[in-house]
FITOR-372360 format. One record per residue (C-alpha): y, x, z; residue number from 0; residue in three letters. Coordinates in nm, 2 decimals. Each point is the difference from the previous one (the first is absolute). Layout:
# residues N
+--------+--------+--------+-----+------+
:     c2 :     c1 :     c3 :  nr : rest :
+--------+--------+--------+-----+------+
:      Y :      X :      Z : NUM :  ALA :
...
+--------+--------+--------+-----+------+
# end
This chain:
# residues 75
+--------+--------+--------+-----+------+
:     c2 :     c1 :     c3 :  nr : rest :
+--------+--------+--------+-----+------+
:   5.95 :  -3.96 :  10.20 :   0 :  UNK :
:  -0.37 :  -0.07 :   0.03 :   1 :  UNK :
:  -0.28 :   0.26 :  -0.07 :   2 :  UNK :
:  -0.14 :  -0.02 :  -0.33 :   3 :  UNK :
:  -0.39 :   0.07 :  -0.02 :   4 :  UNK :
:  -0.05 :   0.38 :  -0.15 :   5 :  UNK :
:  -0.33 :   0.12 :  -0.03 :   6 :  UNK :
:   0.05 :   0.38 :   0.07 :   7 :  UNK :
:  -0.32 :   0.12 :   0.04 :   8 :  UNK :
:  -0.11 :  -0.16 :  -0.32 :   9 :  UNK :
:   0.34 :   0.18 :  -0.16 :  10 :  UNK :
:  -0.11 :   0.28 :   0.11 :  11 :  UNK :
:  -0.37 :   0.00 :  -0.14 :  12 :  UNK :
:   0.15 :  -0.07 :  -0.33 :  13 :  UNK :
:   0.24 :   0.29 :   0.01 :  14 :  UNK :
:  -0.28 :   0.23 :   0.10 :  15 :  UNK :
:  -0.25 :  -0.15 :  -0.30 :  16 :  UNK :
:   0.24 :   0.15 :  -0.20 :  17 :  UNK :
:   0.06 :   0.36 :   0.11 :  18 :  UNK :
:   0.20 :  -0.06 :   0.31 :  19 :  UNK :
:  -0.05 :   0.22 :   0.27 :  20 :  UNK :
:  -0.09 :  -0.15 :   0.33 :  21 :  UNK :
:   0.32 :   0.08 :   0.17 :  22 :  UNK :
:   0.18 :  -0.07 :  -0.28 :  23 :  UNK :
:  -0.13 :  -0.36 :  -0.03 :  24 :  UNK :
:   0.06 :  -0.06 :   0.34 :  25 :  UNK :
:   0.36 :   0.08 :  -0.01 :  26 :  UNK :
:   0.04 :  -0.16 :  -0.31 :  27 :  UNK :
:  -0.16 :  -0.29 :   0.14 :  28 :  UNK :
:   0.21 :  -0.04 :   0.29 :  29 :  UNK :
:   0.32 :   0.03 :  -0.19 :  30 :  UNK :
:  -0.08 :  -0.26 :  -0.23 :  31 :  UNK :
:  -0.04 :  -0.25 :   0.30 :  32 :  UNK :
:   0.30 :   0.12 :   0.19 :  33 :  UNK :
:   0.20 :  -0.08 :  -0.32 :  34 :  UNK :
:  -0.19 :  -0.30 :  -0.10 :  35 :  UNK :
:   0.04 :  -0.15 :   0.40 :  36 :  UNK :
:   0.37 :   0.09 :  -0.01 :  37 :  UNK :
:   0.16 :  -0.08 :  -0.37 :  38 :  UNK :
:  -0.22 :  -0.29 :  -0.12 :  39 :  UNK :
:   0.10 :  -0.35 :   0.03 :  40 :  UNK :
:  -0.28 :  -0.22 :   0.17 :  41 :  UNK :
:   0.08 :  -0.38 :  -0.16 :  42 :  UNK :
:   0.10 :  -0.15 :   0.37 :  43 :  UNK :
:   0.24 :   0.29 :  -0.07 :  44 :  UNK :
:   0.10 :  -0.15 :  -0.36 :  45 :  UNK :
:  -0.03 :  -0.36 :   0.18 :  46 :  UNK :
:   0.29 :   0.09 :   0.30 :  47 :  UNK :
:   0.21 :   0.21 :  -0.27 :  48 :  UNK :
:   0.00 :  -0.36 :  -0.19 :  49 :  UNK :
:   0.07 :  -0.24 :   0.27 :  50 :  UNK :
:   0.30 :   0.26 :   0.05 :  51 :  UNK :
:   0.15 :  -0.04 :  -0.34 :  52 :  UNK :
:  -0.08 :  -0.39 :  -0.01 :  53 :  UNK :
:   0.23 :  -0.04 :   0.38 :  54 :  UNK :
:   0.24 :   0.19 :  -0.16 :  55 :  UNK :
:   0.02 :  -0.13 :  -0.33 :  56 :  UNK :
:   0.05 :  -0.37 :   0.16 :  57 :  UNK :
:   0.25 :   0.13 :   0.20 :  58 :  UNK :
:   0.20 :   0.17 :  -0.30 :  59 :  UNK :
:  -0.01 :  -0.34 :  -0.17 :  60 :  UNK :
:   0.10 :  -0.20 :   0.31 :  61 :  UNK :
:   0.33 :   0.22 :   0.04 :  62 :  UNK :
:   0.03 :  -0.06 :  -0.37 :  63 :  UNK :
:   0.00 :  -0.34 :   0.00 :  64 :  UNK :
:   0.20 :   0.03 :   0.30 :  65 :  UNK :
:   0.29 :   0.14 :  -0.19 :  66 :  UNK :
:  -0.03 :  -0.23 :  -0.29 :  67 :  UNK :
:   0.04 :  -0.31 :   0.19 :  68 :  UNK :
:   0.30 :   0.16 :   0.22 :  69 :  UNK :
:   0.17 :   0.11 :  -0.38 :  70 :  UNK :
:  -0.05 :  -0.34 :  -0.11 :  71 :  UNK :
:   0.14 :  -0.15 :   0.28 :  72 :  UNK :
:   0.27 :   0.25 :   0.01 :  73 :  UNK :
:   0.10 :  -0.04 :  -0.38 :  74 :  UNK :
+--------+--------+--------+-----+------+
# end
């Protein structure tokens, strides 16, 4: 997954505007963009997770059709 842009320092001015303590801010700060580098989806992400399911949803309906033309050929 690809880095997504997080502006910690800017996080961090915010969270000490409003009563944050140094420290605290900067902690808080850095776990905000550990979890938002490691859990969010980036869309080239959401792109390769769709070209996935289209593949394999062509290939479900090949086999599908697959077995319909073998049961009408069989029956």
């Amino acid at each position: 997954m690809s880095a997504i842009a997080f502006d910690t320092l800017a996080y961090a001015k915010k969270l000490k505007a409003s009563g944050f303590t140094e420290e605290q801010a900067e902690v808080q700060a850095e776990a905000m963009a550990e979890l938002v580098n490691e859990q969010l989806a980036t869309k080239r992400d959401l792109k390769e997770l769709e070209m996935s399911l289209v593949l394999r949803l062509g290939s479900i309906m090949v086999a599908g059709i697959a077995v319909i033309a073998t049961l009408v050929k069989i029956l």
